[in-house]
LOLOVEX-256734 format. One record per residue (C-alpha): residue in three letters; chain; x, y, z; residue number from 1. Coordinates in Angstrom, 2 decimals, padded with zeros to 5 digits. Layout:
   r c      px      py      pz   k
 ALA A       X       Y       Z NUM
...
This chain:
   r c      px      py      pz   k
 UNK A  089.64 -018.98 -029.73   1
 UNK A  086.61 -018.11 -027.19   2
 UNK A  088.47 -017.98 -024.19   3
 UNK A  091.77 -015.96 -025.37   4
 UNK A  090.02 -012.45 -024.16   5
 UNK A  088.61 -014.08 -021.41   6
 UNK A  091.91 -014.77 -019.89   7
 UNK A  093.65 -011.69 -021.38   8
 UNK A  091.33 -009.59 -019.66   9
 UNK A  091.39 -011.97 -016.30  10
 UNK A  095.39 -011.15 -016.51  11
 UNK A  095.56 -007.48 -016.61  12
 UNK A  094.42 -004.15 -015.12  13
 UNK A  094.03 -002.43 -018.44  14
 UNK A  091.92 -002.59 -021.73  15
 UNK A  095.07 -002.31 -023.75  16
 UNK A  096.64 -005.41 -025.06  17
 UNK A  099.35 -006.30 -027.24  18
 UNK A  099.32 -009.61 -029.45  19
 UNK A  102.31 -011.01 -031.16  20
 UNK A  102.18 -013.45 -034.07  21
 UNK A  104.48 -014.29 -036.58  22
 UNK A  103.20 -013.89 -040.78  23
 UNK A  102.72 -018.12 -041.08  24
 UNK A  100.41 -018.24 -038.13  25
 UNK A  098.88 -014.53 -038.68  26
 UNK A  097.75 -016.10 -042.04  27
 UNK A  095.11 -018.89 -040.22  28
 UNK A  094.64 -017.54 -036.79  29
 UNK A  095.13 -013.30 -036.60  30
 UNK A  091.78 -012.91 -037.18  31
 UNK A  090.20 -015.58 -034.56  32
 UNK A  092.38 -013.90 -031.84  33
 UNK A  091.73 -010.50 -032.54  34
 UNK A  087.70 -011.21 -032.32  35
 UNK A  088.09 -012.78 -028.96  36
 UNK A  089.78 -009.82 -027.79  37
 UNK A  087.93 -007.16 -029.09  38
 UNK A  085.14 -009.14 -027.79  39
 UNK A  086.43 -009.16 -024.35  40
 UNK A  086.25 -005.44 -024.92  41
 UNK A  089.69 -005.20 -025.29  42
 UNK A  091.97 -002.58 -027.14  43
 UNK A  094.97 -004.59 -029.37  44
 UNK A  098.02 -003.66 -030.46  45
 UNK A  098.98 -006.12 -032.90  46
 UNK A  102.65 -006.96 -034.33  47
 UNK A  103.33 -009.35 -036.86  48
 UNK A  106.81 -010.58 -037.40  49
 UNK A  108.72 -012.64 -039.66  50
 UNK A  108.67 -016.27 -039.27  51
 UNK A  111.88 -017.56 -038.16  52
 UNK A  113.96 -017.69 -035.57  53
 UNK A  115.77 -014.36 -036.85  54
 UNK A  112.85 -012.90 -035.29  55
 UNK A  114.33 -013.19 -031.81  56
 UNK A  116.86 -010.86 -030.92  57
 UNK A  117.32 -007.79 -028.67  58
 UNK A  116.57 -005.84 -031.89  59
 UNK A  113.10 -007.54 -032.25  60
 UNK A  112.19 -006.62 -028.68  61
 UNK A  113.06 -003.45 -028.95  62
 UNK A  110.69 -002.75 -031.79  63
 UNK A  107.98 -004.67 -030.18  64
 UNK A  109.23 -002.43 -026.52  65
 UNK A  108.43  000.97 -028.81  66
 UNK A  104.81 -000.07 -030.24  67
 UNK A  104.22 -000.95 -027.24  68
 UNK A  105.15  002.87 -025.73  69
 UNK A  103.51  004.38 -028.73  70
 UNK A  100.34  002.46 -027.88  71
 UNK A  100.20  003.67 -024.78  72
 UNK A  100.53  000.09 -023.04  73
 UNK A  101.17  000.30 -019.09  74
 UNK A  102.08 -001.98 -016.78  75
 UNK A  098.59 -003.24 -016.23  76
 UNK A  098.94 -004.27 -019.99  77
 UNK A  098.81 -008.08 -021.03  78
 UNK A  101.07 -009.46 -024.08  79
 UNK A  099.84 -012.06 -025.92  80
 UNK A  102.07 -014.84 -027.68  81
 UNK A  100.28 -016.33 -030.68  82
 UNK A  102.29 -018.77 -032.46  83
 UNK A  104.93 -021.43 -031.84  84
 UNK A  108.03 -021.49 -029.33  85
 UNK A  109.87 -018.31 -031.00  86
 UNK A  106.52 -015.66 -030.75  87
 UNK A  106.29 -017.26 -027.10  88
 UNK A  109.95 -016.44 -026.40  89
 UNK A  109.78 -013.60 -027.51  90
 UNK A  106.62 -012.23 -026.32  91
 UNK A  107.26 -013.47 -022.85  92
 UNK A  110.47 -012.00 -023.04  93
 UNK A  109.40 -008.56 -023.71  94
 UNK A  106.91 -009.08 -021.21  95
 UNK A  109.43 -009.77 -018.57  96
 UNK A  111.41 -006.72 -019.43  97
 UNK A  108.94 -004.08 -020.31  98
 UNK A  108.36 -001.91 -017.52  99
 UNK A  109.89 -004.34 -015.20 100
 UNK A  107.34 -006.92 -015.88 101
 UNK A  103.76 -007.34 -017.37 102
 UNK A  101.47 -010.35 -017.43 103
 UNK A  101.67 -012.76 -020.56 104
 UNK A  099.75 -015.25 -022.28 105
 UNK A  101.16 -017.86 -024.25 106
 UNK A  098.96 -019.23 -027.23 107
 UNK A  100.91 -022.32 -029.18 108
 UNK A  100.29 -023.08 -032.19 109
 UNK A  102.73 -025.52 -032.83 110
 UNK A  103.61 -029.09 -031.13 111
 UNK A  106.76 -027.47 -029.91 112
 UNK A  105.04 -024.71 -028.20 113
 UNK A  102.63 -026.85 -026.81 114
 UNK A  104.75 -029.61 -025.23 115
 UNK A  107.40 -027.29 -024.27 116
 UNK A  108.15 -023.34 -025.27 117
 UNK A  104.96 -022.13 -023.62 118
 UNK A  105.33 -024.15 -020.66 119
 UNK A  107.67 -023.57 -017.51 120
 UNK A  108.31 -019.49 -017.89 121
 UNK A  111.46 -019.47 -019.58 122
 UNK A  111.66 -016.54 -021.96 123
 UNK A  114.32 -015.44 -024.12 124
 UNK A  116.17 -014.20 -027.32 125
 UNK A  119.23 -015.49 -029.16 126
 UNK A  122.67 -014.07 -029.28 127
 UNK A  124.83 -014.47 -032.20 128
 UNK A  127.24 -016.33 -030.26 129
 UNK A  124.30 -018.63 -028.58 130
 UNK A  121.15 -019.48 -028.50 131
 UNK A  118.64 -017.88 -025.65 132
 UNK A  121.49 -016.54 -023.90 133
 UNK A  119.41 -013.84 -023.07 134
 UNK A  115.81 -014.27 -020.95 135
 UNK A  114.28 -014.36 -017.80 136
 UNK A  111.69 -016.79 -015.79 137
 UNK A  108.28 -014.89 -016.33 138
 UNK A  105.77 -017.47 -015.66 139
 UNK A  102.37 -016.98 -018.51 140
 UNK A  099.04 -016.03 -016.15 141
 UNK A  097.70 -018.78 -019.06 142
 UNK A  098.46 -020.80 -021.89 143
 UNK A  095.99 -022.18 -024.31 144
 UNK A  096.81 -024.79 -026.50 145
 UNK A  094.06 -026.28 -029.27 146
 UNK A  095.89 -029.66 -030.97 147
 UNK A  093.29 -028.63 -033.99 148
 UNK A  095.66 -025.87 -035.20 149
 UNK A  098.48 -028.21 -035.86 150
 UNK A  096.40 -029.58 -038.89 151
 UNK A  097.64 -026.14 -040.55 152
 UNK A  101.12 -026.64 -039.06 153
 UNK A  103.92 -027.61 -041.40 154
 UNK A  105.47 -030.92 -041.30 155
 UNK A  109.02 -029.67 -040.56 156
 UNK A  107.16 -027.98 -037.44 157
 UNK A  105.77 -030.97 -036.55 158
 UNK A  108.74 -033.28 -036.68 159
 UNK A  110.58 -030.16 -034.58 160
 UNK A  108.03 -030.47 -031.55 161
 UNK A  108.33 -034.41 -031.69 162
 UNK A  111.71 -034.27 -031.13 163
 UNK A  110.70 -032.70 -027.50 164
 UNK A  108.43 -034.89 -027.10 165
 UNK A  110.17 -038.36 -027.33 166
 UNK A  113.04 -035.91 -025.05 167
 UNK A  110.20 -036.15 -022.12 168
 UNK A  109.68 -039.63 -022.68 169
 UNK A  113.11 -040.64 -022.46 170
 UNK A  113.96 -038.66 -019.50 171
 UNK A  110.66 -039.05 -017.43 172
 UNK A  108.15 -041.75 -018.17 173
 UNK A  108.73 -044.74 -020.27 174
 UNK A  105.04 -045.93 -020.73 175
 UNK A  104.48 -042.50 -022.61 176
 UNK A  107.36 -043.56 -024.46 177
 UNK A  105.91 -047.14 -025.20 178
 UNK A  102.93 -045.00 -026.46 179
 UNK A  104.85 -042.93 -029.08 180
 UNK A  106.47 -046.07 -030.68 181
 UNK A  102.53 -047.82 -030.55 182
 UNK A  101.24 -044.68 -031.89 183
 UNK A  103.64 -043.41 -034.35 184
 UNK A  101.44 -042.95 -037.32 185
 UNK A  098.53 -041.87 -035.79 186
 UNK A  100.48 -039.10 -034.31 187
 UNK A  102.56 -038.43 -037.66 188
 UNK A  098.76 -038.78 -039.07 189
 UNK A  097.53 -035.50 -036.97 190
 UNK A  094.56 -037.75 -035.67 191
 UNK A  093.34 -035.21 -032.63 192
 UNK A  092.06 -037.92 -030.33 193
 UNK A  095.83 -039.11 -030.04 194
 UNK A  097.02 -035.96 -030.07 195
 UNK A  095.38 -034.37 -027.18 196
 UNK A  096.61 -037.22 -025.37 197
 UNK A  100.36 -037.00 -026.17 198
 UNK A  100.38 -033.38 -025.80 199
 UNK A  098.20 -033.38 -022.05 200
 UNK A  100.89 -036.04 -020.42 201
 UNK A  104.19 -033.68 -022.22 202
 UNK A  102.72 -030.33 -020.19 203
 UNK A  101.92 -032.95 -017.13 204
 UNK A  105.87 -034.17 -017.54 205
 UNK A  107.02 -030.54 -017.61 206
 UNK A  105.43 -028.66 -015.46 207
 UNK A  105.94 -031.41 -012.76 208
 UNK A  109.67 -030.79 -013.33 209
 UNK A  109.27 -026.96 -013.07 210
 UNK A  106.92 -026.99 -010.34 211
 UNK A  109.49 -028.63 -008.50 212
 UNK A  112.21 -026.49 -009.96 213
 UNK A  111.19 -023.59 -011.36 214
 UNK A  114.59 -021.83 -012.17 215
 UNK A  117.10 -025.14 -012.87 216
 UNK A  118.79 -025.21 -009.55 217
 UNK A  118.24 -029.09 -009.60 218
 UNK A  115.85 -031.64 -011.05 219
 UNK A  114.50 -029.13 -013.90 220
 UNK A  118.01 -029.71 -015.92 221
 UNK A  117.19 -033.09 -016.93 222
 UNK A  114.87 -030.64 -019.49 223
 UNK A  118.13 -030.14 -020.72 224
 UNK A  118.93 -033.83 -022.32 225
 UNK A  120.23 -033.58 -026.05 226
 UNK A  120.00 -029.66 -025.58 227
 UNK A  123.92 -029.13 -024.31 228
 UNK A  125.23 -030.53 -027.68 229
 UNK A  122.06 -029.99 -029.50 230
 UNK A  121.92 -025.99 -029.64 231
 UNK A  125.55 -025.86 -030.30 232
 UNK A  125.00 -027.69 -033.69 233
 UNK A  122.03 -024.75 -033.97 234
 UNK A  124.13 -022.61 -033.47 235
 UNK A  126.86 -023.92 -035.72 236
 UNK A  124.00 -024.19 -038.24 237
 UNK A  122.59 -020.47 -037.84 238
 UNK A  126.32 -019.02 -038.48 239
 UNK A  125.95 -021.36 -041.85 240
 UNK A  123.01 -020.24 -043.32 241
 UNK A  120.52 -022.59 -041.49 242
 UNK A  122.54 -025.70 -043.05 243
 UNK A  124.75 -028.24 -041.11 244
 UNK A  126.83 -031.43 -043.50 245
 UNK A  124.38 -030.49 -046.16 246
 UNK A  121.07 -030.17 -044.61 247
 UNK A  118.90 -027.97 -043.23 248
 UNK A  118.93 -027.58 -039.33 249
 UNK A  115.81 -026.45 -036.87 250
 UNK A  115.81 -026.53 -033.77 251
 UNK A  114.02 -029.98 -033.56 252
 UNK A  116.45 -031.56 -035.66 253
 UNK A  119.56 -030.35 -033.78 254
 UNK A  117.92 -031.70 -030.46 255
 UNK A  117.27 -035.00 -031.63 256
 UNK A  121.36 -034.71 -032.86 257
 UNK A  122.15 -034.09 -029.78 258
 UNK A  119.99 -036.43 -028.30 259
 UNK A  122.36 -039.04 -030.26 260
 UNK A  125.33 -037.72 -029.44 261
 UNK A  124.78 -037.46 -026.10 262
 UNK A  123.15 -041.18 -025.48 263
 UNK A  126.88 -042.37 -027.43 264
 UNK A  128.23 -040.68 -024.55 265
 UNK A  125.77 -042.79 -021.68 266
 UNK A  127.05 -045.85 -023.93 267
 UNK A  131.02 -045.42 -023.96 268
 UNK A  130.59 -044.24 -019.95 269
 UNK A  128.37 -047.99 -019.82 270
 UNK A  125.43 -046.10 -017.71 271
 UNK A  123.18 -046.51 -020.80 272
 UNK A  122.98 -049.54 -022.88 273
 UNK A  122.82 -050.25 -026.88 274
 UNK A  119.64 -051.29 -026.55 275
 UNK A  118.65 -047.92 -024.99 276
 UNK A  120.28 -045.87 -027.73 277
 UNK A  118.47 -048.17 -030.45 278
 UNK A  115.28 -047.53 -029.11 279
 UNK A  115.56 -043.60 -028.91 280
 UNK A  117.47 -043.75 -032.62 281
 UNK A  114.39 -045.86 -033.99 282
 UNK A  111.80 -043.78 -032.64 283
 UNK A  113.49 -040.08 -033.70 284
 UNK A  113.70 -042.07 -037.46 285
 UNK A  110.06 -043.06 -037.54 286
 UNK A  109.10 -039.18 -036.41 287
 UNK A  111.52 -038.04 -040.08 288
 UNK A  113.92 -036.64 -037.57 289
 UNK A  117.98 -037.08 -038.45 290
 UNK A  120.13 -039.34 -036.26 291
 UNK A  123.33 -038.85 -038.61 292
 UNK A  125.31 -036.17 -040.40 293
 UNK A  127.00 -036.47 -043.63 294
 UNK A  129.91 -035.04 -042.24 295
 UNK A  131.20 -034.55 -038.45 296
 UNK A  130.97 -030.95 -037.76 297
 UNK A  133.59 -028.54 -036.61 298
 UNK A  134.17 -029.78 -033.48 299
 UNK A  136.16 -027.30 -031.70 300
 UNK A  133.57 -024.66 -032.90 301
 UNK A  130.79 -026.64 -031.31 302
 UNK A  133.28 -026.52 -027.92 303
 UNK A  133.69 -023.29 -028.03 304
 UNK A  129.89 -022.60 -028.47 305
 UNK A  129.14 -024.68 -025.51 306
 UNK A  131.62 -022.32 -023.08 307
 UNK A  129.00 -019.94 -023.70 308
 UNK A  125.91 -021.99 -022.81 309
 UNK A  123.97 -021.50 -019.84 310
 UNK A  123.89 -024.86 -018.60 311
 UNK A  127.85 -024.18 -017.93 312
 UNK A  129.32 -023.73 -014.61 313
 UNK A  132.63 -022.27 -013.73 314
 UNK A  133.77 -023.57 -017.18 315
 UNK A  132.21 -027.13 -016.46 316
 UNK A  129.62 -028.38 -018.90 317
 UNK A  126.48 -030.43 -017.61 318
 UNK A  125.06 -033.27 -019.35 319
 UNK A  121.99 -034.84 -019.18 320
 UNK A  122.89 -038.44 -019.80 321
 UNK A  119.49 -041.39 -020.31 322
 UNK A  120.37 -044.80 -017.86 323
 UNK A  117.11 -046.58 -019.15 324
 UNK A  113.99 -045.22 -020.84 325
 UNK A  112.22 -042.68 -018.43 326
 UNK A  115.48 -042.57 -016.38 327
 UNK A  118.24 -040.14 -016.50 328
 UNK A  121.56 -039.34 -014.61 329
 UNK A  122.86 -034.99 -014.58 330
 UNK A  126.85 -035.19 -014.47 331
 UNK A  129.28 -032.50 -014.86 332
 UNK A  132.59 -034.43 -015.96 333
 UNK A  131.90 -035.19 -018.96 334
 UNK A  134.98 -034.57 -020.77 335
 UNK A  136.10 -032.33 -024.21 336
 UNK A  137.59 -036.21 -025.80 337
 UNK A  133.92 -037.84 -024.54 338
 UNK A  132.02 -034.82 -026.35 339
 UNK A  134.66 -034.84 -029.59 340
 UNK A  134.27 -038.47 -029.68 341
 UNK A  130.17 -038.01 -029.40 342
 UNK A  129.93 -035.53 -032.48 343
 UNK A  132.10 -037.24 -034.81 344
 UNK A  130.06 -040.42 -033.77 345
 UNK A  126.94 -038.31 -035.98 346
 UNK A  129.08 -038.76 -038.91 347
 UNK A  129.57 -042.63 -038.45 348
 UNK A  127.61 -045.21 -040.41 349
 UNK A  125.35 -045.56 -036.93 350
């Protein structure tokens, strides 16, 4: 990682530094980062937390917020993200917050943090009753992203960031999504050629979208599609033990859910075809990613989960809703029947 103190340095005022890293990615890539710092003559704070998304919480940032005051980091400190979309949540959060704001850079290390956490300055933690309730927009002063370190990256990660990646297919450019169905095994096959391709046109995609939109007033909620239902059945999941009908649920897995259940909805409404929802259900299949439960989940839980969400307005959910492949349509009427009807439709045979 040559250039990480290079652009730590470029971002702050001060030597001091702090770098956040979870133990999988610590394991493989601690030691790279710290050397390019140091290097940069740079002095590092380093915290290493548990993998997981149990990571992120208000409790988490406040033991990252008092290292950082006992390492005597000011606000021309930098805080440096290295790992996938929770580290970069988190660390961007706590940048956001500490001292009313310090630079950040975001390092991903993962497909999902590459195509999507790192990018577009939202930051956040979970809430028990929802996740990423809590965040702010605190735009990175860099993000680095190296498709060779997803050779180490596990193959539930992998699946996780390809779920947001056939999201900014279906909701933005349809020859990228021609692409993923040509390419399917080289992709699932880690070849880096392919790769670096896939992952350059996602971060074109989004920021595009932000650039245009940079705190969701408009055209940056069609980010949102599959998310509305999709972190509800997280959610659900996380109050479960991580499990949902049986299985295990990350976040990939409960986009790419809700990616199903809300195309069902586009279908019944007749602004979205079958052969739309086929295609998006074939592709999220090939990836290893689940277009069915084994049983419909509570669905006045996953109602009452949504109230909370962010993407609500004066009690009125949005949805993100697909028309065609690289077209999408944001409504607000969707109603609670359309979204019962939607999650029990994971259950069905289809």
């Amino acid at each position: 990682m040559p250039t990480l103190g290079t652009e730590a340095k470029a971002a702050g005022r001060s030597p001091k530094v702090a770098l956040v890293t979870d133990e999988n990615v610590a394991r493989h890539y601690l030691d790279p980062a710290m050397e390019s710092l140091r290097a940069a003559g740079l002095q590092v704070e380093t915290a290493v937390l548990g993998a997981g998304e149990a990571s992120k919480t208000l409790e988490g940032a406040g033991e990252l917020y008092d290292r950082m005051l006992r390492a005597g980091l000011d606000r021309g400190s930098v805080v440096v993200g290295l790992g996938g979309g929770v580290v970069t949540d988190l660390a961007g959060f706590v940048a956001a917050t500490y001292m009313r704001g310090i630079a950040w850079v975001g390092v991903s290390t993962s497909l999902l943090g590459q195509v999507d956490a790192s990018v577009g300055g939202k930051t956040g933690v979970d809430h028990p009753e929802c996740k990423n309730l809590i965040g702010a927009f605190h735009q990175p002063s860099a993000v680095l992203a190296d498709v060779t370190t997803l050779a180490t990256l596990p193959e539930e990660e992998l699946r996780t960031g390809l779920a947001e990646v056939v999201k900014h297919a279906l909701i933005r450019d349809a020859a990228l999504f021609d692409t993923l169905e040509a390419k399917a095994d080289a992709i699932l096959a880690r070849e880096p050629e392919v790769l670096e391709n896939v992952v350059a046109r996602n971060v074109e995609i989004k920021a595009d979208v932000v650039m245009a939109d940079e705190r969701e007033g408009g055209l940056r909620r069609i980010l949102n599609y599959g998310h509305t239902i999709g972190h509800a059945l997280e959610s659900l999941a996380m109050e479960a033990g991580g499990r949902l009908g049986g299985a295990a649920v990350t976040h990939g897995r409960a986009v790419a859910l809700g990616m199903m259940a809300e195309a069902r909805i586009a279908q019944a409404r007749g602004t979205a075809d079958a052969a739309v929802v086929e295609r998006q259900r074939e592709l999220l299949e090939r990836f290893g990613l689940p277009v069915r439960l084994d049983a419909a989940p509570n669905v006045d839980r996953c109602l009452a989960i949504m109230r909370h969400d962010k993407k609500a307005r004066s009690g009125r959910l949005r949805f993100i809703l697909p028309e065609e492949v690289g077209t999408v349509r944001d409504v607000d009427d969707v109603t609670d029947d359309e979204i019962r009807d939607a999650l029990r439709s994971l259950a069905a045979d289809g």
